[in-house]
N, C-alpha and C positions, 0 to 999 in steps of 0.2 A: 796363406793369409786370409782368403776368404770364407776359408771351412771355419778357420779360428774365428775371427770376427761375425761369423753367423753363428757360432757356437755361443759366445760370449755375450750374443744379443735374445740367444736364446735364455740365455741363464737369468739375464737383467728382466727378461718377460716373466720367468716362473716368480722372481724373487718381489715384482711388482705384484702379480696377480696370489700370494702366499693366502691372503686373506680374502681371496675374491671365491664367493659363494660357488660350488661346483665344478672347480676350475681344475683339470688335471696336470699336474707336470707334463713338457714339453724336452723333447731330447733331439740332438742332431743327429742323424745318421751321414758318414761319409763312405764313398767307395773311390778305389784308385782309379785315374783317370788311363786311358787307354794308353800301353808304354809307345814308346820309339826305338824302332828298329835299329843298330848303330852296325850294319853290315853283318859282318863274322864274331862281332864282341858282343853280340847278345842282345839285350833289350836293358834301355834307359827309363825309368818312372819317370812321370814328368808330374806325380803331384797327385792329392786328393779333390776331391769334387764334394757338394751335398747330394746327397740323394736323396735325402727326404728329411723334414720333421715331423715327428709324431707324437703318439702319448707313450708316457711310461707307465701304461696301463696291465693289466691280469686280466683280458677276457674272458676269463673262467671266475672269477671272483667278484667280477662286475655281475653275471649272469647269478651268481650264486645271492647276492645284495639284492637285484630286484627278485626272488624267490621270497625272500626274508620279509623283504620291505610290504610283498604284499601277507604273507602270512602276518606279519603284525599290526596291519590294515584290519585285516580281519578280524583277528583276536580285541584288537582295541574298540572296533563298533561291537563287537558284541558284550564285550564287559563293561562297553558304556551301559548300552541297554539294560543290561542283567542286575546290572547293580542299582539303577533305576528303580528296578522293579522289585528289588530288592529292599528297597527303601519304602516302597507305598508297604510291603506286606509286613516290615518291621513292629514288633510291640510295643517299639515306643511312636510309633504313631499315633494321631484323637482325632476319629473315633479308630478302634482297632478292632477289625472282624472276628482274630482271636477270642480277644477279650470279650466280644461282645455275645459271640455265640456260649460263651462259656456263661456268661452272665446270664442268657436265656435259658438253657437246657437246666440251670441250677433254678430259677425262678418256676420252672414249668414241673420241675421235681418237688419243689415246695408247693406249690396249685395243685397237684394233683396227690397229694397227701390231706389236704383238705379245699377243698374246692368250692365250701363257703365263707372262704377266711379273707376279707375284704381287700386285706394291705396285699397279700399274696396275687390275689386278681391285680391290683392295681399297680404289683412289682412285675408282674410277669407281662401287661401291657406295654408296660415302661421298658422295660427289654425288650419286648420285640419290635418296639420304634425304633427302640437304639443299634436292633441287628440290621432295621432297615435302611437309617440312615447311615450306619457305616459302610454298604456293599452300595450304595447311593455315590459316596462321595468317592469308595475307592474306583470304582467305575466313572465319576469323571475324574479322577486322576491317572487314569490308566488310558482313559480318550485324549486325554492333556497330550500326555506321555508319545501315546501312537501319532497326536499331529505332528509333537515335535521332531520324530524319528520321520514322519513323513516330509517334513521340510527341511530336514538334515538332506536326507534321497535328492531331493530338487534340487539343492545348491550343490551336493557334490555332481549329479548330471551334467551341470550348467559348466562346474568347472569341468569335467571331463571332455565336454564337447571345444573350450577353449581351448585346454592344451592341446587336443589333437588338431585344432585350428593353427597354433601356433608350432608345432611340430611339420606339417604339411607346407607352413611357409620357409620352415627352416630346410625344410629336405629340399626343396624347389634352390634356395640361395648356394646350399651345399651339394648339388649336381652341378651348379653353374661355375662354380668358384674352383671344381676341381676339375673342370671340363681337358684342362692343359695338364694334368696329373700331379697337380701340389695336393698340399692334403688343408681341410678347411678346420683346424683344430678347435678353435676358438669355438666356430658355429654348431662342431658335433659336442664341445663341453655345453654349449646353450640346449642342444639337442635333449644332453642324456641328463639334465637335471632336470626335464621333464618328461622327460620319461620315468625319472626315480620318484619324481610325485605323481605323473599318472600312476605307478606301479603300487601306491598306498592306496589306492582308491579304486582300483579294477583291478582283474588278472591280464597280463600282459605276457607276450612273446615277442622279442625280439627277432627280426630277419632285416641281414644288414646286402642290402643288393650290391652288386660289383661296380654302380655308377656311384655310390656312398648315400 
């Protein structure tokens, strides 16, 4: 009756927490309770016991999700970036360095076909303000660009430094809690969904010590 009724309180916890962010299914484990000896007739069971609750977790597929999680970390700051910069060097940009070199070398090709032709002098001028203010502005766009990537760096730091703040206060609750040999489930699903957002944000390795 007691394996049953921890079974069935277990089921009522998964079914509550279904929507609860990071939360892993929960399972009873039972083993049979040591039997009784009945003389010459052998041995009497006298029943099951819990032995543990746990996750109904894939340790090999958790391990393979934080690989992932940081490769897509990765790939996703860099295609922020890229694309970024991708954007300042586009043609439909104003002013456009393209364009604008192209507008100089064709004026300076006409100057130097006749080199006392007054609109030519004065077209090829006008180009080459216009090369200089385009490598002018893409150059503070690309300073923009670099502080904003530089204050992206800081804030994710800052979180990186809390999670691992707030992982080191979870490891401390989850040695204490399992000190008697239960298992602290609840506190290693708080654990490992930060660890799955630390793991977007740095490279990580897990090592799980035999105190939890």
């Amino acid at each position: 009756l007691h394996r049953s009724q921890t079974g069935l309180a277990t089921v009522g916890h998964n079914l509550a927490n279904a929507d609860t962010e990071g939360y892993r299914r929960q399972r009873v484990l039972g083993a049979a309770y040591d039997p009784v000896r009945l003389g010459n007739a052998g041995q009497l069971g006298t029943g099951v016991k819990v032995q543990s609750i746990t996750h109904a977790v894939d340790r090999f597929l958790e391990r393979q999700m934080l690989r992932d999680q940081t490769l897509a970390g990765f790939f996703s700051g860099r295609t922020t970036t890229l694309s970024a910069l991708e954007r300042l060097h586009s043609e439909a940009t104003d002013p456009n360095v393209a364009g604008s070199m192209d507008a100089f070398f064709n004026s300076a090709r006409e100057l130097s076909q006749d080199p006392t032709n007054g609109a030519a002098r004065a077209s090829f001028v006008s180009s080459a303000e216009n090369v200089a203010n385009a490598f002018n502005v893409l150059d503070r766009d690309m300073r923009a660009l670099q502080d904003g990537i530089d204050d992206t760096l800081r804030n994710k730091a800052e979180r990186v430094s809390q999670i691992a703040e707030q992982i080191a206060k979870l490891n401390a609750r989850i040695t204490s809690t399992e000190v008697d040999g239960s298992m602290a489930n609840d506190l290693r699903d708080q654990r490992d969904e930060l660890i799955k957002e630390l793991s977007g944000l740095v490279d990580v390795n897990v090592m799980l010590e035999a105190d939890g």
